[in-house]
N, C-alpha and C positions, 0 to 999 in steps of 0.2 A: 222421559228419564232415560230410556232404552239408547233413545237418538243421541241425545245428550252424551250422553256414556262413550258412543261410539265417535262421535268428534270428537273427545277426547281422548279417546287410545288412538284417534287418528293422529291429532295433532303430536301428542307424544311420539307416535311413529315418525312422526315428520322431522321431529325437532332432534335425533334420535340419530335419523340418515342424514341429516345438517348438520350433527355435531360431526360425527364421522366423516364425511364429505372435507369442512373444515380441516379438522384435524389430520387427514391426508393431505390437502392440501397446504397444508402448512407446514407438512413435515418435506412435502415436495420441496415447499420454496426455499428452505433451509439447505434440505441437499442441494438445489440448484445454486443458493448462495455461494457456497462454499464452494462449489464447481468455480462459478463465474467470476471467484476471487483468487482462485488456483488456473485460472486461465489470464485473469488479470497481470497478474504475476508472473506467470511463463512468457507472457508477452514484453513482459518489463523486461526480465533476463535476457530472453530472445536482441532485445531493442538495443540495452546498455555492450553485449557482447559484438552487435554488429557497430555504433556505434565508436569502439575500441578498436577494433579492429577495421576499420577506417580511418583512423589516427595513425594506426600504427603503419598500415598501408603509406601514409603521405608521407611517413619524415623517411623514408627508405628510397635512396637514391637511386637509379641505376644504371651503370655506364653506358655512354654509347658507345655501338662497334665505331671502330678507328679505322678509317680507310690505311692502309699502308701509305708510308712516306713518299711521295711522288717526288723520281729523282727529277732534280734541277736542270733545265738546259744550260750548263756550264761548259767551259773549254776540258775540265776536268772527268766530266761522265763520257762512257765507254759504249756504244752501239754494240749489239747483239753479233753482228758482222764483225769488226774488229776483238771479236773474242778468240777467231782464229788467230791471232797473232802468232803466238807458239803452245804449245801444247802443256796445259797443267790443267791436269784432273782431281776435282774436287766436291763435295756434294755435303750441301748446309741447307736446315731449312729454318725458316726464321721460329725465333719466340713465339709462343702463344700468346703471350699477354701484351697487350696495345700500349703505347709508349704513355708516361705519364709525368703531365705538362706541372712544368715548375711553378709558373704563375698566368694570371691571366693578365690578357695587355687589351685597352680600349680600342676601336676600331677608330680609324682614320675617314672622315666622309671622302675625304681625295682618293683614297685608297683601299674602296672595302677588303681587298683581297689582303691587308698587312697581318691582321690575326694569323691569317692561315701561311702565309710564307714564315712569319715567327714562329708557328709550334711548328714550321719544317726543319729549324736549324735552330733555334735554341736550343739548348743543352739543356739535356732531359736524362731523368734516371727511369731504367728500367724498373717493374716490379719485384722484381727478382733482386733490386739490390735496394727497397724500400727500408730495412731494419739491417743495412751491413752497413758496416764501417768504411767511409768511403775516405781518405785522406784528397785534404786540398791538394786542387790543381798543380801549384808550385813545389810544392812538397814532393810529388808524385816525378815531377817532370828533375826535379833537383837531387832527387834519392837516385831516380835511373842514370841520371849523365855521372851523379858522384861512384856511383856504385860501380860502374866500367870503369871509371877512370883510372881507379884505386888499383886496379887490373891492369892498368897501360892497353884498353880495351877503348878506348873512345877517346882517341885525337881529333877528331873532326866532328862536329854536332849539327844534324841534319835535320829540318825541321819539313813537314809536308803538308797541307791539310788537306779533308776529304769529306765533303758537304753534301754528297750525294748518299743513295740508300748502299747497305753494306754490300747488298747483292749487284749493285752496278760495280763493284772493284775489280775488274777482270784482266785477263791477261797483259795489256800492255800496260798493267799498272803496277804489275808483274815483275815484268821486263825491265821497267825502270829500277824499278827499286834494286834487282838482281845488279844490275849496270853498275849501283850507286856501290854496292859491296864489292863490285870485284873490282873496282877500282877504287876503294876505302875500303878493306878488311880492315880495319882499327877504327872505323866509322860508328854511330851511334846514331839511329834515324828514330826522329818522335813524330808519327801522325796526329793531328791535334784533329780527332774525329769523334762526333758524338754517335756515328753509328757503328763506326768500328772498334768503338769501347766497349764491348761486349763481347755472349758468348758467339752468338752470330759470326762479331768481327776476327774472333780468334781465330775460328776454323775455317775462315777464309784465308787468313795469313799463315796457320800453320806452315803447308808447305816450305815459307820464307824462313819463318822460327825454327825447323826444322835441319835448315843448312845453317844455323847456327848463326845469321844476323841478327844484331841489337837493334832489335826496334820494336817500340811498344805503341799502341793506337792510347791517345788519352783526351778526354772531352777536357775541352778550353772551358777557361773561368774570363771571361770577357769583363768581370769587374776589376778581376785584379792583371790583367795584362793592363787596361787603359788607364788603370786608378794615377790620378799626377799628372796626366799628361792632357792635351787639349779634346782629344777621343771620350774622353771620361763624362765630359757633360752633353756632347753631341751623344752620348748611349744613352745615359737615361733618359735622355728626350724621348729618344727613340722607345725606350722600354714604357713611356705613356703616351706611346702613342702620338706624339706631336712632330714626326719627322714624316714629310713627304717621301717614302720608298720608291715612288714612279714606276714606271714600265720593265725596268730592268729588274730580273731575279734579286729580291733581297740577302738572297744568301750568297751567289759573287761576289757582289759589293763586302756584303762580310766578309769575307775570306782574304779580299784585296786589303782591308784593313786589319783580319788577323793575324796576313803572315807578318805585317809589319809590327803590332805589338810582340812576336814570338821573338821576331829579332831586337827587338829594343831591349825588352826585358832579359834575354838569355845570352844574346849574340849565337851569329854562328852561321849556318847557310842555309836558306830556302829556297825551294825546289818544286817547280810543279808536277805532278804526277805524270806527264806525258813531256820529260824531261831525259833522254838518255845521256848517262856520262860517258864519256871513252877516256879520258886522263883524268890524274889525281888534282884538286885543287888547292895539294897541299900550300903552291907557292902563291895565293890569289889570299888577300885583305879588305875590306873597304871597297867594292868591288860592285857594279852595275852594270849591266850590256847594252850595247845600242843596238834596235832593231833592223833600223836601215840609216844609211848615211848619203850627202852629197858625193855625187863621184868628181865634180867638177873641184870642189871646196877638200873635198874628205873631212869634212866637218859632220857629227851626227846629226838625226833630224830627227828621230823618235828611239825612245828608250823601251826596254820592256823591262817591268817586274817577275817575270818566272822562273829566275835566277838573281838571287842577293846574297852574298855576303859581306856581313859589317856585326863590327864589335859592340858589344854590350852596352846601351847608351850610346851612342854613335848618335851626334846633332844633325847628323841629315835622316837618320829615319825618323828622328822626331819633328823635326821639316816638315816630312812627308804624314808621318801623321795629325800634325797641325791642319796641313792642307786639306787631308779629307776631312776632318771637321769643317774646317769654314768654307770647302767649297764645294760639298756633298751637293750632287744632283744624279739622283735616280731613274734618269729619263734618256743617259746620253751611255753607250755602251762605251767604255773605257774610260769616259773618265775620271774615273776614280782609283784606274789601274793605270795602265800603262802611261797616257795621256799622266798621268798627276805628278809619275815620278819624273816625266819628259818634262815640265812645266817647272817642278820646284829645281830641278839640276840645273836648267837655264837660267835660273835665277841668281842661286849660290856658285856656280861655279867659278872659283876662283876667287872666291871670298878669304880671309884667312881663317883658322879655327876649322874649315873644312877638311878633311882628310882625306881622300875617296878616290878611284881610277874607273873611267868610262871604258869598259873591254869593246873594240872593233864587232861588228855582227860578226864574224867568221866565229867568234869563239864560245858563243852559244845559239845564233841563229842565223845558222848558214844556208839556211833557205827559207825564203819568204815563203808566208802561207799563203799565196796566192802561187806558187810553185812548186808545193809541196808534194804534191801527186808525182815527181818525177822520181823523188826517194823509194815510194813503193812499185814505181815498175820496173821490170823486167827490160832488157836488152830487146829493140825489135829490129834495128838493122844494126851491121856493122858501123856504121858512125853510128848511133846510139848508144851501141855496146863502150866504143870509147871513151865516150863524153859519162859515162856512167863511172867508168873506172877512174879517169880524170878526177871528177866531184870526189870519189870515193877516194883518194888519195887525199885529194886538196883537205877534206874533213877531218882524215884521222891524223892528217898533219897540224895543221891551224886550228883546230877545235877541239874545245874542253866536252862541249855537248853537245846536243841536238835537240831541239827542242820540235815536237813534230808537232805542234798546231791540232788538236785534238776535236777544236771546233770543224773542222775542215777535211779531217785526213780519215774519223774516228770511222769510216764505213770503209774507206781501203782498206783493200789485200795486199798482203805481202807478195811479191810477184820473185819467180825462182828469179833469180840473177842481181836481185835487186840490191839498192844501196841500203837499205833498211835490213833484208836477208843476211849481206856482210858482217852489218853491222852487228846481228845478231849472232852469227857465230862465233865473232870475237867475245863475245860475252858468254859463250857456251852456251846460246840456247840454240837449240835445233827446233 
């Protein structure tokens, strides 16, 4: 009975430290529960927050940096060297913010490189004027000419364009323009530039604004100078992409065809920026220059476009821009320039409904650019010194201009004695 007894306060002992044991154990597994469901769950939070914020990550774009606008090897851009021309002091630094592209244009398999010659010279608005009020093109260009006129401040309408970066517009682009005013103080000069429509462009040109010439830089609207005309369907080609550009800079070729819409649509006179004037052109209409001619014939043999004037609608610049439409080749340098306005005047000449006068080379390019180096030296012998002063008469007698060949000259110095030196003093610059 004794033993009995004692199994059984053992077993109660036992059953005793097993309910206890249980029962801690089961209060463990609850607490742990609740742990392992509150970690459950911070994990879910953790997961849904990263989740999110990997969403929100993807839809967020971010610019890329914009290399600067690499100026164009054109007859129009200025070498570092030729900034000595004459002396103006000035100091700009560009925009912060990277230029920003109107639309996108497919790439050409002929031509990988056509994206990026497009976002060099298409007209593009800065950031900085993303939410301002920008007045159309014509608007712009129609306000400024009406707006002098109404003044008896703009007899003569001067058109220029300038396809390079703002900071390539240096002194002898300067010089010209100085030339064009002092021999049209009533004059009225529009740059059709997309880089110097800006603030950039301003504080390059102050100096100019400053002596008080009319002239305003404005980005061209290439829809509505072509819009009507045969240019108008050869662009949008081009704007998808389906125009062979070739070898040749896209944005010359531009330029060849936008001074010719500037003058269709407005009339008036275009002028290349390495163009000095020495007389007025008050008494010149309808008017193109020959570059060189037969000496035996004295018949012309090549024309140049870096001097035009012709009235508003004028059927030979739409000739001419008929021609670069249907005979656009990006591969041949000229021509679409000079070569195109030689080709259509051989055509039409003498046609009736024409209007128009062929000016002699003396009157805007009295020295071939393969001669041109002789304008910026100096005197080295006495027969030199003479034949310098010769040229320098024979110019400011027979010529309207000079056009000094910019592909060719734009690393020459001005040398003391020179025929370029003259010329520049007559224009007041030192």
């Amino acid at each position: 009975m004794i033993a009995a007894a004692t199994i059984s306060c053992s077993e109660m002992a036992t059953e005793k430290i097993i309910d206890s044991f249980l029962s801690e154990l089961l209060s463990h597994l609850q607490r742990s529960k609740k742990s392992f469901y509150a970690l459950v769950s911070l994990l879910s939070l953790c997961l849904l927050a990263y989740n999110s914020a990997s969403v929100f990550c993807a839809q967020v774009p971010f610019s890329p940096k914009t290399s600067p606008e690499p100026a164009l090897f054109l007859p129009e851009n200025v070498a570092a060297k030729s900034r000595k021309f004459f002396s103006i002091s000035f100091s700009a630094k560009q925009p912060p913010f990277p230029p920003e592209l109107k639309s996108h244009f497919p790439l050409l398999n002929k031509n990988p490189n056509f994206a990026k010659e497009i976002d060099d010279f298409y007209p593009k608005r800065r950031k900085r004027q993303k939410f301002a009020k920008v007045k159309p093109f014509q608007v712009r260009v129609r306000n400024f000419f009406n707006k002098n006129s109404s003044h008896s401040a703009c007899k003569s309408r001067f058109f220029m364009t300038w396809i390079s970066s703002a900071e390539s517009f240096g002194e002898r682009e300067m010089f010209a323009i100085t030339s064009l005013f002092k021999t049209h103080p009533n004059g009225c000069l529009i740059i059709a530039s997309n880089s110097l429509d800006s603030t950039l462009g301003m504080q390059i040109l102050k100096p100019l604004l400053r002596k008080g010439f009319r002239l305003m830089p404005i980005s061209p609207n290439f829809e509505f100078l072509f819009k009507g005309t045969p240019a108008e369907v050869w662009y949008n080609q081009l704007m998808q992409g389906n125009v062979d550009t070739g070898d040749v800079a896209l944005g010359q070729n531009l330029s060849n065809l936008l001074r010719l819409g500037l003058l269709y649509r407005f009339g008036g006179i275009y002028l290349d920026t390495d163009v000095i004037i020495l007389k007025s052109f008050g008494g010149l209409r309808n008017v193109i220059g020959a570059q060189a001619i037969d000496l035996e014939s004295g018949n012309w043999t090549r024309l140049n476009n870096a001097v035009m004037i012709f009235d508003e609608g004028h059927p030979l610049v739409f000739k001419f821009i008929q021609e670069f439409a249907l005979t656009f080749d990006g591969n041949k340098w000229g021509h679409n320039g000079p070569y195109l306005v030689s080709r259509v005047v051989a055509r039409v000449g003498g046609r009736p409904g024409y209007n128009f006068t062929v000016m002699p080379p003396m009157a805007f390019y009295p020295v071939d650019w393969s001669k041109v180096r002789g304008l910026f030296e100096g005197p080295q012998s006495l027969s030199h010194s003479k034949w310098l002063l010769a040229k320098l008469r024979q110019i400011r007698s027979e010529s309207f201009a000079v056009h000094l060949w910019n592909k060719q000259s734009r690393g020459f110095e001005v040398e003391k004695g020179s025929v370029i030196q003259h010329l520049m003093f007559g224009c007041g610059v030192e």
